[in-house]
Phi, psi and omega in degrees: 000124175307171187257122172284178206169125207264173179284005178260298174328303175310270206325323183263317162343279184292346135301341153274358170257350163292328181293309194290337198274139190326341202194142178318149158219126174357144150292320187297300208309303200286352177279316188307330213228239201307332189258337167347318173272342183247158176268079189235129133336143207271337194264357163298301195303306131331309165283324192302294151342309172296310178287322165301340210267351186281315178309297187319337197280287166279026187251180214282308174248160198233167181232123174252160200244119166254167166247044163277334196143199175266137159213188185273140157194140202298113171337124170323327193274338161315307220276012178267334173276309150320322181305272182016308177285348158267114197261337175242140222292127148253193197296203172202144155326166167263168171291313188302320183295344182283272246278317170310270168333332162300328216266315198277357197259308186297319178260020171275152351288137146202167204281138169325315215262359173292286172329333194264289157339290174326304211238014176075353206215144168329139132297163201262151166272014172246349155312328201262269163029279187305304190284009182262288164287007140291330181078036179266304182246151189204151154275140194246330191163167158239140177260162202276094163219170185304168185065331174039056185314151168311131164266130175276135142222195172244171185297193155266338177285320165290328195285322166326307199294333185259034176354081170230150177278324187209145149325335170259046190228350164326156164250165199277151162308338049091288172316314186291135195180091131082052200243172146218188206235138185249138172320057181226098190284000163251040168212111212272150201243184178244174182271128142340286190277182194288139164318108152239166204286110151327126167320170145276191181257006127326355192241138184281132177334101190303157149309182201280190204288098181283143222213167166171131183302160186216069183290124165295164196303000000 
């Protein structure tokens, strides 16, 4: 028989597993696991969740919905100060991996030779290659033409690292605008602008990705 358990109690529950865990979590992960035993509710679970993220809003780390779940991550406006704990300068994209990467988050699916078309130039195959062992992008399928090319989209892992919950948390072209993404795979970075309505494929290829560190807890 499940176990009861109070809303002060919950609360701190899912607040330290959310905390300890390796990686965002699910509202399903956490009924599968820490709450398995217990007798909680999906809209308990939902307020509890709403009330740390209340807590949280004016302290130093927040708690945000990626689109894996939830985890702690440092207020954006902290990071000029935070980079700090890293001393040493890293590299950065090229422009060609943003344009790349721009191209498959606004227009998936598409095929290399789309991308290729769009920006005038090859891709490089170490480009495809690198967003490929990031878990930014995965094939999706081939399109049906001859050669029956790979179609690109992005993860559920690209939208973490840029802490968004959905693709439609994209910032409008508009936004992108002359920026850079800096090369530190545990430290997930955010989109610059304001949340807007994904482009179409009608819009023309952005400069590269404005960007700005986001450290996790």
């Amino acid at each position: 028989m499940a176990a009861r358990i109070s809303d002060e109690q919950l609360k701190q529950l899912v607040e330290a597993a959310i905390f300890v865990a390796d990686k965002p979590l699910s509202k399903e992960r956490l009924f599968d696991t820490v709450l398995s035993d217990l007798k909680v509710s999906k809209k308990r679970l939902d307020k509890a969740l709403e009330s740390l993220r209340l807590d949280y809003l004016p302290r130093g780390v927040q708690l945000v919905k990626v689109a894996s779940g939830y985890r702690f991550q440092s207020n954006d406006s902290l990071s000029p100060w935070l980079g700090r704990l890293w001393q040493e300068h890293a590299p950065r994209y090229s422009r060609a991996m943003l344009e790349t990467l721009a191209l498959i988050a606004y227009r998936q699916p598409i095929t290399r030779g789309e991308i290729e078309d769009v920006r005038g130039v090859a891709v490089s195959s170490n480009i495809v290659k690198t967003m490929l062992e990031r878990e930014w992008v995965k094939v999706v399928g081939h399109k049906e033409v001859p050669g029956r090319p790979a179609l690109y989209a992005t993860t559920p892992q690209f939208l973490n690292y840029f802490g968004l919950s959905s693709l439609s948390e994209l910032p409008s072209i508009e936004s992108l605008e002359s920026a850079v993404l800096d090369d530190r795979s545990d430290e997930p970075l955010s989109f610059e602008a304001a949340a807007e309505k994904t482009p179409s494929a009608a819009d023309e290829l952005p400069n590269p990705i404005d960007m700005k560190e986001n450290q996790l807890h």
